[in-house]
C-alpha positions in Angstrom: 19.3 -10.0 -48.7 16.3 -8.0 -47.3 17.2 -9.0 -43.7 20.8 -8.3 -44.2 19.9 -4.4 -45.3 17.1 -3.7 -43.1 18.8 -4.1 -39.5 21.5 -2.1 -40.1 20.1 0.6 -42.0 17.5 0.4 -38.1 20.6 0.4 -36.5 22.3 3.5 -38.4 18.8 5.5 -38.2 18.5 4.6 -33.9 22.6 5.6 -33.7 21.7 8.8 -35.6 18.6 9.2 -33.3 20.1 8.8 -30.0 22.9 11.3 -31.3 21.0 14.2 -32.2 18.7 13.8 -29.7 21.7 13.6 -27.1 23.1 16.7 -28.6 19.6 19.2 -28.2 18.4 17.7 -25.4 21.0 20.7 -23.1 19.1 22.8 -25.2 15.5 22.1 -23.9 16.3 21.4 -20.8 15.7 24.1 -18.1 17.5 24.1 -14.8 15.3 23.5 -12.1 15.2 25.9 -9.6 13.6 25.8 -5.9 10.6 27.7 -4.9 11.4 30.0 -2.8 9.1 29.7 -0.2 10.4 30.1 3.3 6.9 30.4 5.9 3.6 28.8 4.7 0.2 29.0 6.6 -2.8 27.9 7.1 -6.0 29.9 7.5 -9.7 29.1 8.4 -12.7 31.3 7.4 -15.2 31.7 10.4 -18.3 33.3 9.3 -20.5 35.5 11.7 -23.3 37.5 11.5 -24.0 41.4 11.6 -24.6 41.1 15.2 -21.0 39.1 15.8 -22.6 35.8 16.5 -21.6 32.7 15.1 -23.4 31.6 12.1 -24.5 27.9 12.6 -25.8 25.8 10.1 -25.7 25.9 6.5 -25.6 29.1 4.3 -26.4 29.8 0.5 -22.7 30.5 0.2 -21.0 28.5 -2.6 -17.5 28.6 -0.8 -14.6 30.3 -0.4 -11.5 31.7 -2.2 -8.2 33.5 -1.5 -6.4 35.6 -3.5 -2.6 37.0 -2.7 -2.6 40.7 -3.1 0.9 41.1 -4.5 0.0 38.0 -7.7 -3.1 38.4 -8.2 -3.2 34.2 -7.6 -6.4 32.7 -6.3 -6.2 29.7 -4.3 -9.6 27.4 -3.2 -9.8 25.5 -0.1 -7.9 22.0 1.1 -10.2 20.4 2.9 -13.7 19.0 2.7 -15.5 21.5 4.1 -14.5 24.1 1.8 -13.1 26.4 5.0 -9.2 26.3 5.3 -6.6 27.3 3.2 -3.2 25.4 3.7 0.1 26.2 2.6 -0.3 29.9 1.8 3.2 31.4 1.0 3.8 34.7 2.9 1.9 37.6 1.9 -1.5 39.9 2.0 -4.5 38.0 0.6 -8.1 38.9 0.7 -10.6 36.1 1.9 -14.0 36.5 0.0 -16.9 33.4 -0.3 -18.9 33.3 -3.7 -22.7 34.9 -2.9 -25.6 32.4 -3.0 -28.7 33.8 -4.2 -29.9 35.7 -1.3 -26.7 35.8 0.8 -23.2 36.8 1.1 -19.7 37.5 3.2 -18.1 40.4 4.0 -14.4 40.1 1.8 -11.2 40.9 4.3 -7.9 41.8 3.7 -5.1 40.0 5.8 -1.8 40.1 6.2 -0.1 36.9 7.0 2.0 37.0 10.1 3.0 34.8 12.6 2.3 36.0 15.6 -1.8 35.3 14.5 -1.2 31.7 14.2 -3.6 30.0 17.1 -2.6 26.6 19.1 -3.6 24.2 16.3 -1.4 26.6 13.9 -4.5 28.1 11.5 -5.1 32.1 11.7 -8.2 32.6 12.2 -10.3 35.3 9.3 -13.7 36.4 10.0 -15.6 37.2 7.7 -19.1 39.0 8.4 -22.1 37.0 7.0 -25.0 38.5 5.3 -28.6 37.9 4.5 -31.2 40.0 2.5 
């Protein structure tokens, strides 16, 4: 007798489930829309010093960031190094590093474009290194 009631009162409660379930789930469900992003780039930071020479070696620096201008988004690095930034929708963005102790960069403000794109497709950003 206990059998006999307790699968189809399982049965009634998974049709009832699936039903209303069915019914909201238009409800909740947002159409998904593509992002809109036509050009993406790459950048690497070069740092150099006062005196426009290349800084070699390691630096106090604790890496780098990018922020777009226009969203106010930051975006970190993609590779190991902690230098390039890939896949940067179109835009202005200022390049900044986060100051060691004793040291710093120079931020800059770019706008993406292009035409600044090198042979191995980065733009290049300097930024000017500093020491006290």
């Amino acid at each position: 007798m206990r059998k006999t009631l307790i699968f189809p009162v399982l049965a009634l409660l998974f049709v009832i489930q699936t039903t209303s379930a069915t019914s909201v789930s238009p409800l909740l469900v947002r159409p998904f829309q593509q992002n809109n992003i036509t050009t993406a780039y790459a950048v690497r930071i070069n740092l150099v010093h006062t005196d426009g020479s290349p800084v070699t070696g390691g630096t106090g620096l604790r890496g780098f960031w990018a922020k777009n201008v226009a969203t106010g988004i930051y975006y970190d690095p993609t590779n190991q190094e902690g230098n390039e930034f890939e896949g940067l929708p179109a835009g202005t963005y200022t390049f900044g590093a986060y100051p060691g102790n004793w040291d710093g960069a120079v931020s800059k403000t770019v706008t993406l474009d292009p035409s600044q794109e090198g042979d191995d497709g980065f733009i290049e950003v300097t930024l000017v290194y500093w020491v006290e």
